[in-house]
N, C-alpha and C positions, 0 to 999 in steps of 0.2 A: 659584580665588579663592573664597573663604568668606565670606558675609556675616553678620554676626549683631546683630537687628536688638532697642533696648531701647526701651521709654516711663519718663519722670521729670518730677519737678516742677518742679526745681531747673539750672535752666543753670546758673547762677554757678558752685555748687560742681563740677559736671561738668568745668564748662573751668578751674576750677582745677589740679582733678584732674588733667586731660589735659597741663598746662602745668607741672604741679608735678613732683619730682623721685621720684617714686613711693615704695610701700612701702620699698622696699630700694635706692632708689636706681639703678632700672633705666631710670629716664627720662632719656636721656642723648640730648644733643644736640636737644632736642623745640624745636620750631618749627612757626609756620603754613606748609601748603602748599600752600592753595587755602580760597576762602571769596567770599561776597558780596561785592558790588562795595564797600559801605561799610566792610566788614572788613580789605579787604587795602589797609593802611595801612603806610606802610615803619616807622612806631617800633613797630608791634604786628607786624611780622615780624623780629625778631632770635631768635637763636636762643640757648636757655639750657641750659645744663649743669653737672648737680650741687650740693650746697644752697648755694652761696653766692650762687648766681641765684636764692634762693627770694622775693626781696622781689620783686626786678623781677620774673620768673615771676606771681609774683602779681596785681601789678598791672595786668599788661598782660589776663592772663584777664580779672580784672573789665572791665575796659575793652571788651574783646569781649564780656565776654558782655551787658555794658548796651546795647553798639551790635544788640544782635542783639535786643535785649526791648524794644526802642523802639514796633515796631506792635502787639505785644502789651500794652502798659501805655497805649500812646495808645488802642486801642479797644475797651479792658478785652473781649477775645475770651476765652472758656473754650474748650478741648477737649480735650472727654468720650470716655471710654471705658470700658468693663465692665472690671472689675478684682476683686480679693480687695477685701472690707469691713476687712478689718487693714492695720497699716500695713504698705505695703512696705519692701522689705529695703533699710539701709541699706550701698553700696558705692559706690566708686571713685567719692566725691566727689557723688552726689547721689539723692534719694529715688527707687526702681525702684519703679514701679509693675506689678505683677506682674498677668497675666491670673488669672482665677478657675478653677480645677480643673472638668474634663471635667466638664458635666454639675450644674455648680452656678451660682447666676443669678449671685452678683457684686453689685454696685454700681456704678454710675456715678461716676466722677474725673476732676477735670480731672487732665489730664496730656499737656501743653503741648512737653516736650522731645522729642525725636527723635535716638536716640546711634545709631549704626550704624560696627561697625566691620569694616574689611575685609580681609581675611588672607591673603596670596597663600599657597602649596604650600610646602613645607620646600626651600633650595635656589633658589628662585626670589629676583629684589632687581627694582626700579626705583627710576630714579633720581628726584629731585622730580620735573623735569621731566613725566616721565614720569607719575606719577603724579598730578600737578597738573591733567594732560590727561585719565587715565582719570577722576579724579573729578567732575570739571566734567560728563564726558559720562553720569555715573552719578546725578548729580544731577539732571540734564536728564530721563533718563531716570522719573526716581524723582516728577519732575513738583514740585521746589524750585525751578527755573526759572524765569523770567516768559516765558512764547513769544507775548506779546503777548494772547492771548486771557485768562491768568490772571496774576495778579499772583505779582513771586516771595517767597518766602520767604526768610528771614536764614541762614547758617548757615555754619561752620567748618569746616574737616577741619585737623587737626594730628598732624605725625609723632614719633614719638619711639625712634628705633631698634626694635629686633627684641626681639619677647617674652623674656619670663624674668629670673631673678634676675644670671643672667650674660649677658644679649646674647645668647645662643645658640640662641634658637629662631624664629619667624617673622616676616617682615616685616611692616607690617600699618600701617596708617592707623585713627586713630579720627576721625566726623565726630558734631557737634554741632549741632542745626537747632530751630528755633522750627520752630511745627505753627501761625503764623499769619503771613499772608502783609501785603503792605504795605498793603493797602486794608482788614485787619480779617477779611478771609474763613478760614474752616481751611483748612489741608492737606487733602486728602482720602484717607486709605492705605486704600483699597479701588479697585479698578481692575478695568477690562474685560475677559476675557480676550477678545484679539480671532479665536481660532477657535471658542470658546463661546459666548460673549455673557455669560458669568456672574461675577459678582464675586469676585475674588480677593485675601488681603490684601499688606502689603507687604512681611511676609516673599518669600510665591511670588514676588512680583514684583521682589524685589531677586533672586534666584533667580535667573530670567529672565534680569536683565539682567546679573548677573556671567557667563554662561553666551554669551554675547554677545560680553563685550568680553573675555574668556577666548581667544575665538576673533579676538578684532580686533590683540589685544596681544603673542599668540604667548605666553601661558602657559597651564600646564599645564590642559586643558580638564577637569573633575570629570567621568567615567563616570557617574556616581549619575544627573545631571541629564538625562544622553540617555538612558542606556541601563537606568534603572534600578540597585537593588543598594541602594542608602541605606539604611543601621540607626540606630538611636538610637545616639550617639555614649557613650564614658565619661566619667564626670565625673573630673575632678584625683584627688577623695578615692578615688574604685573603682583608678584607675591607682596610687598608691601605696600602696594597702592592696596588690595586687600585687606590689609590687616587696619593701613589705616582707616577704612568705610567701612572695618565690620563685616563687608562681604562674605559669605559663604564661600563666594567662588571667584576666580582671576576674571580680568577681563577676555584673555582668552577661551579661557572654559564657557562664558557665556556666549561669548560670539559663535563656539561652535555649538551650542546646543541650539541658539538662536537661529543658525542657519541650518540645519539638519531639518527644523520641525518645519522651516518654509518650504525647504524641499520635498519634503515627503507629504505634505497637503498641500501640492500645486500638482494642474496636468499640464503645465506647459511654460517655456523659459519667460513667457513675461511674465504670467501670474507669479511663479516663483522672485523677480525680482521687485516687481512691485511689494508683495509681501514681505520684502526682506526690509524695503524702503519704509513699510508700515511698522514695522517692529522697532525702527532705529538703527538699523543698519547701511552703511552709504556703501554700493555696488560700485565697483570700478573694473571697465570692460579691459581687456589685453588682446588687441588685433593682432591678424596674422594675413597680408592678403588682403586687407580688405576687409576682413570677416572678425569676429570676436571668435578666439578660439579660450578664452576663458577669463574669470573673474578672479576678484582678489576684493575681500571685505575689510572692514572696519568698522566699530560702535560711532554711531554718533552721539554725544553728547551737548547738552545746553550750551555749551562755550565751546565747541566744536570736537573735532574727534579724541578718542578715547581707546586706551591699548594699541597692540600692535595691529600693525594691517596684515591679513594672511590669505595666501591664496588657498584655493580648496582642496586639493589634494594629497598634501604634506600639510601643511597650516593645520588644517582642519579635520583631517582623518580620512581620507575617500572619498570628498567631495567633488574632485574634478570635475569637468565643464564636460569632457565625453560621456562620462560616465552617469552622468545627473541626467541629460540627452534621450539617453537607452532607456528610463525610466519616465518621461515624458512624453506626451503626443507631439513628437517634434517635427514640423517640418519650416519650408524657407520663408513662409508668412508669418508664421510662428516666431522666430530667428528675428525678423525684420521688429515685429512688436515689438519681443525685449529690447532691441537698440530704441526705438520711439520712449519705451517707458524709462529706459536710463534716462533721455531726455526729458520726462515731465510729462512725455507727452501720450497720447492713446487714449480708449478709455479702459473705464475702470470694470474690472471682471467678477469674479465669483468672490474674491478675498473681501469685497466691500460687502457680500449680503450682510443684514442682521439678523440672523436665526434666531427665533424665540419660542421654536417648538420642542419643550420637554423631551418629547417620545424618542428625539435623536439619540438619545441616552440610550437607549433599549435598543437602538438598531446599530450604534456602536458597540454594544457587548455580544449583540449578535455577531456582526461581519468578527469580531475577535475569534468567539465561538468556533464560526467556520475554519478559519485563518487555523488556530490552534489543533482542530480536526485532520486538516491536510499537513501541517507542519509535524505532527505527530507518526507519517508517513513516510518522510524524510528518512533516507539511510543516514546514519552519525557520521559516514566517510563521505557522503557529498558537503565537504566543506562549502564549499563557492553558494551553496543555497544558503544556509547556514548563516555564512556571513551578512550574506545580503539581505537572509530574515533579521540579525541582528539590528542592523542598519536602519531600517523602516522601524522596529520596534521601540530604536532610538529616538526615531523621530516624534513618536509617539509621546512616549516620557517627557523630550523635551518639551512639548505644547503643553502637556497636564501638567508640569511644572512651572513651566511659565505662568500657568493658570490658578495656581495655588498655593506657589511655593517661593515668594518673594525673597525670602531669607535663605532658599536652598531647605534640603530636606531628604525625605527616603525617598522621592521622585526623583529629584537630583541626581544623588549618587548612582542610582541607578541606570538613568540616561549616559550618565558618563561610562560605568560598565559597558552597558550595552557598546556605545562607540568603540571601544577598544576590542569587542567582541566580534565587531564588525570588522577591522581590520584583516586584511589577508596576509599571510604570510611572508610572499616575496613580490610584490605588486602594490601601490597606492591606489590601483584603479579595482572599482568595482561594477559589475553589470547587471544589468535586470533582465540579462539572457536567464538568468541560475531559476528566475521566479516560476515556479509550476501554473499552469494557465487555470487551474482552479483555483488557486490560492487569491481571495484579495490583497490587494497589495496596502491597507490600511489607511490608505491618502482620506477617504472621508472620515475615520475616527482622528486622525490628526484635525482634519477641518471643523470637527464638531468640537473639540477641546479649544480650539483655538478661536472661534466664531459665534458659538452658541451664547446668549446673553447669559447671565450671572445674574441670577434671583435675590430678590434680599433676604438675608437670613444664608445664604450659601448655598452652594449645590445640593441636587437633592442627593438623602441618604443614600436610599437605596439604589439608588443606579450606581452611585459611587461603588456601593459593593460589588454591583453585579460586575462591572467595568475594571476595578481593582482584580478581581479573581482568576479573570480571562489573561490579564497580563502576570497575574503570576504564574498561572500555569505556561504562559509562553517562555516565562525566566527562567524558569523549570525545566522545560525541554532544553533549550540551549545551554543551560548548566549543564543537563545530561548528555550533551551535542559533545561537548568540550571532554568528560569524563570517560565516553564511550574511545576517543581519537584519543586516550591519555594525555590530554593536556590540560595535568591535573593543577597548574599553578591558577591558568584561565578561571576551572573550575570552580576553584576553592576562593575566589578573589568575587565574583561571581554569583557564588551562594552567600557569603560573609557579608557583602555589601550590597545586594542588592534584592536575593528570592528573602535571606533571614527578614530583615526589616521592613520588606511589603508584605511578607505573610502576617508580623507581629503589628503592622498598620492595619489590615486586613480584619485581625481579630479586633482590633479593638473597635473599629465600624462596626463589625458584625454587635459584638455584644452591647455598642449603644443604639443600635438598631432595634435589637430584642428587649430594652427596658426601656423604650421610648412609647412613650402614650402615642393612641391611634388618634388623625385627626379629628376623628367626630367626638372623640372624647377627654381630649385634650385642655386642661385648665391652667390658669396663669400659675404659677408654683415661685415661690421664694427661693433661696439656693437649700435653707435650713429642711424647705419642704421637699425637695427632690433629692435631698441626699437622705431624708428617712425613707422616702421609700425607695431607694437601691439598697439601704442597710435591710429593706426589709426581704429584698429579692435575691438577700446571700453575699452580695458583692463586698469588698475588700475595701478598705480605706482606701486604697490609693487609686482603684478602682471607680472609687465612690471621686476620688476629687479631683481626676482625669475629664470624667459625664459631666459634674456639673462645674469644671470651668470650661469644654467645651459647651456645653446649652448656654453658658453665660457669652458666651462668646470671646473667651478671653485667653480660651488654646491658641498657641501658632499652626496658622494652615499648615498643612500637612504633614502634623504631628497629633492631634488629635481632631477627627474632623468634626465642626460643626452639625449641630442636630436641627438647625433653622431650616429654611427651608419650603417647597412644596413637598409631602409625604405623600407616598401611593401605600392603599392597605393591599397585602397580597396571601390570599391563602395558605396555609401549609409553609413548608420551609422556607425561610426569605431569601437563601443561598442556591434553592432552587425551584425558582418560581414557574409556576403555570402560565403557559406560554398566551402572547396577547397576539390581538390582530396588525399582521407589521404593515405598516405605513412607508411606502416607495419613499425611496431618497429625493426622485427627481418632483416629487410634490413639494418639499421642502425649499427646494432649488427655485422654483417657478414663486 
C-alpha cells in the first residue's frame, strides 16, 4: 500500500473533486466510506455515478466539506507551513501547496487541508468494509483521532473505483482532513520517532504506518520499507515519452544508469564529469560558499534537454556529491579541475584513451575473480559493504549495457536491481569507508566496457563468457547477502530479474561457444549449412535458430550474443580456462 501525502487551501473544491465524476469520467460509483463522527450522515453517503449525479455529487461535497471547516472558521486557527512564495499548482479541485526546492527558505502559508490518498498493489481490492476498518485505524494512527488526551480532527475518505481513464488500474481511497482539530488546536504532522527520539514528518510516518497494516490486512508488504531498494519513482510524462520511442527504459532510468557507470570508471571529480559530458549528459554544479557542494544531471538531447533534471542522491539513488568524493582520489586540485571542465575547459584525461588491446577482457574477469573471492568473505550482516559492493557492480552493468544493450535487455534489468540493492536503509548517502582494502573496487572493468574498441563482427566470445560468469556469481552472493539478513522481498526480486536471466544468457553463450567452429578451421557456411550441423550436434530447433540468427547477425545484442568476432582457441573447459600470462593495466594506459 502506497501512501501519498498533499497540503491545500481549499477543502470545498477538493471534495468536490473527489465526489465529482472526474476528468474523463473515471469517477464511477464514488462514495463516502469512512469519516468523522459528524460526517457520516446517511444523505451524505449515497453513492453517485456518472454526470448525471453531478448536481447531487456536488451538493452533498459542499455539505461535507462545510461540516468539516466548522472548527476552523469557529476558531479562525491558521496552519502554517514553509512552501514555494508562488502560487501553487492548481489540480484535482483545489490549491497544492507545494514545499520549496532543497535548499531554498520558502515562505510560510497557511495551508489548512490534509489530501492523503492510499493505493494498495496492482491486483490487490478490498471491500468498504474493509477498507472503512483499515482507514479508521490509519487515521488513529496518523493522530486525526481524539484518544481522549487530543481533541479530534474532521476528515473524509471517499472511494471511487480504481485508477485510470478506463477503471483498469489500482485501487485506491482518497481521504480529505482539516489540520485543525475541534477545540482550535493544529494537527501536528511531525511525530516522534519512537526508537530515535527524533522528529519525523508525515510522509515517514504515514510510511510506517501503511507498512503496519500491510502486514495486519494480508496485502502485499512493500520490500523498499523493510528491506530497503526505494528509487525515485517515474513520472506519467517520463513513462509515455517511453512508450512512445519504444524505449526499453524512462528517461530517468537511463540517466541513472548513465551516471553510475561514469562514476564508478572515473578516479577523480573531473574525469567523472567529463565522462558524463561524453555520454550526453549536461552536469550542473550547486555551490555552497564558494565551493560546489554538489550536482544535479540531465540527458541532453539533439534539440536540447531531455527528462527530468535530478540531483544525485534522492534523484538517482546514492549518488551524492560527498559520497561520490570518498570513492575518488580527491583532493582541492582535483575539485578545481572539475569546475574548469564544467566550463569546457582542461585537458583531456584517461576517458579519451582508445583501447584497442583484446587481453583487457581477460584482466577484467580477472580483477572480478579477485573482487568475487574477497566479496565471498563478507559477513551477510555487514550490510554497509554489501551495499556499496551493490553499487560498483551496478556501475558495471550499467557500462556493458550501454555497450550492448541499445534496446535494454538482461543487462539492464539487472543494473537497475543492483541500484536498488545498493540503496541503504535509512540514509541516501553511501561511503567507500565499507570497501575492504583488498577488494578491487571495479573502476577499470567499468573503464574497459566502456572504452575498449568494438571489433567488427562483435565482441569476442569467449571473454564475454569468462566476464559474464564472474558477475553472476557476484549477483549470487548479494542475492545470498539479502537472504542470509531475511530480506527476502530484495532477494527474490533480485534472483527473478537479474542472477535467473544472466545465468539463462550465460548458457546460451556458453553452448554457442561449444558448437562454434575453431578459427583455423572455420569455413564460410550458408544458414541451411550451419543449422545441419547443430542438428547433427543434438541441439534443439529453437536452439538451432537462436545460433544461427545469432552468427547471421540478426539476434538483438544482449539476447543472444553474436559469434563474430576475434576467437581465442583455449584448451580443456572453456568455463574454465588455463590461465595466460597477465599483461599490467598500466601498459595499456601508456
Amino acid at each position: 500500500m502506497i501512501p501519498k501525502i498533499k497540503r491545500g487551501q481549499k477543502l470545498g473544491g477538493l471534495v468536490v473533486y473527489l465526489l465529482g465524476e472526474g476528468r474523463a469520467n473515471e469517477h464511477r460509483h464514488r462514495h463516502v466510506i469512512a469519516g468523522s463522527a459528524t460526517v457520516m450522515r446517511p444523505e451524505w453517503l449515497a453513492t453517485f455515478d456518472g454526470p448525471a449525479d453531478k448536481r447531487a455529487a456536488r451538493d452533498a461535497a459542499l455539505a461535507i466539506a462545510n461540516e468539516i471547516e466548522i472548527p476552523r472558521r469557529l476558531h479562525g486557527t491558521t496552519v502554517k507551513m514553509r512552501a514555494k512564495p508562488a502560487q501553487g499548482q492548481r489540480g484535482q479541485g483545489t490549491d497544492v501547496i507545494e514545499r520549496p526546492d532543497k535548499g531554498a527558505k520558502g515562505v510560510l502559508r497557511d495551508a489548512p487541508v490534509w489530501h492523503c490518498i492510499l493505493s494498495l498493489n496492482p491486483g490487490e481490492e478490498l471491500m468498504d468494509e474493509q477498507w472503512s476498518d483499515l482507514i479508521n485505524e490509519f487515521m488513529a494512527e496518523m493522530g486525526f483521532i481524539g484518544d481522549g488526551d487530543v481533541a479530534e480532527a474532521r476528515w473524509v475518505a471517499i472511494r471511487h473505483g480504481h485508477s485510470g481513464e478506463k477503471g483498469d488500474g489500482q485501487d485506491h481511497i482518497h481521504i480529505a482532513a482539516s489540520l485543525v482539530r475541534e477545540d482550535g488546536s493544529a494537527v501536528d504532522t511531525y511525530f516522534r520517532d519512537p526508537k530515535t527520539g527524533r522528529p519525523r514528518g508525515d510522509f515517514a510516518m504515514a510510511q510506517a504506518v501503511a507498512n503496519k497494516l500491510e502486514h495486519r490486512y494480508g496485502l502485499q508488504v512493500l520490500a523498499s520499507r523493510e528491506e530497503g531498494g526505494a528509487l525515485s519513482g517515474n513520472s506519467r510524462a517520463e513513462v509515455e515519452r517511453a512508450a512512445r520511442t519504444g524505449s526499453h527504459s524512462t528517461d530517468r532510468e537511463v540517466l541513472r544508469r548513465t551516471v553510475r557507470s561514469c562514476a564508478v570508471a572515473s578516479k577523480t571529480e573531473a574525469e567523472f564529469v567529463r565522462r558524463c559530458q561524453m555520454s550526453g549528459v549536461a552536469v550542473t554544479a550547486r555551490f555552497g560558499r564558494g565551493k560546489v557542494v554538489g550536482y544535479s544531471y540531465q540527458l541532453e538531447g539533439e534539440d536540447g534537454p531531455i527528462g527530468p533534471r535530478l540531483g544525485g542522491a534522492k534523484g538517482l539513488g546514492g549518488l551524492g556529491l560527498p559520497a561520490l568524493r570518498e570513492q575518488w582520489d580527491d583532493t582541492p586540485e582535483e575539485r578545481q579541475a572539475a569546475v574548469a571542465a564544467l566550463r569546457g575547459e582542461g585537458e583531456q584525461g584517461r576517458e579519451s584513451l582508445d583501447l584497442d588491446n583484446p587481453k583487457l577482457w581477460l584482466q577484467a574477469a580477472r580483477d572480478l575473480e579477485t573482487w568475487n573471492k574477497e566479496l565471498r568473505q563478507i559477513s551477510p550482516d555487514d550490510r554497509e559493504t554489501y551495499a556499496w559492493a551493490a553499487g560498483r557492480a551496478a556501475g558495471v552493468f550499467s557500462a556493458w549495457s550501454a555497450r550492448v544493450e541499445p534496446d535494454g535487455g538482461v543487462l539492464t534489468d539487472a543494473a537497475d536491481e543492483l541500484t536498488r540493492s545498493a540503496q541503504p536503509r535509512n540514509s541516501t548517502r553511501q561511503s567507500s569507508s565499507a570497501r575492504p582494502e583488498s577488494m578491487p573496487d571495479l573502476g577499470w572493468v567499468a573503464v574497459t566496457l566502456t572504452q575498449l574498441r568494438r571489433r567488427t563482427g562483435g565482441d569476442p566470445l569467449y571473454e564475454s563468457i569468462l566476464l559474464m560468469r564472474q558477475l553472476l556469481l557476484t549477483l549470487a552472493a548479494l542475492a545470498s547477502a539479502h537472504e542470509a539478513r531475511a530480506e527476502l522481498g530484495r532477494a527474490l526480486q533480485l534472483r527473478d530479474r537479474a542472477v535467473e536471466p544472466l545465468a539463462a544468457m550465460h548458457a546460451r553463450y556458453a553452448e554457442l561457444y561449444a558448437h562454434k567452429p575453431s578459427t583455423a578451421t572455420r569455413v564460410v557456411e550458408d544458414e541451411e549449412q550451419r543449422a545441419e550441423r547443430l542438428r547433427s550436434a543434438g541441439l534443439d530447433e529453437d536452439t538451432i535458430g537462436q545460433i544461427v540468427a545469432a552468427e547471421s547477425g540478426a539476434a538483438r545484442p544482449g539476447s543472444v550474443p553474436r559469434a563474430g568476432g576475434q576467437a581465442y582457441r583455449v584448451a580443456g573447459d572453456p568455463l574454465a580456462p588455463e590461465r595466460q600470462a597477465e599483461q599490467r593495466r598500466d601498459e595499456f594506459e601508456r
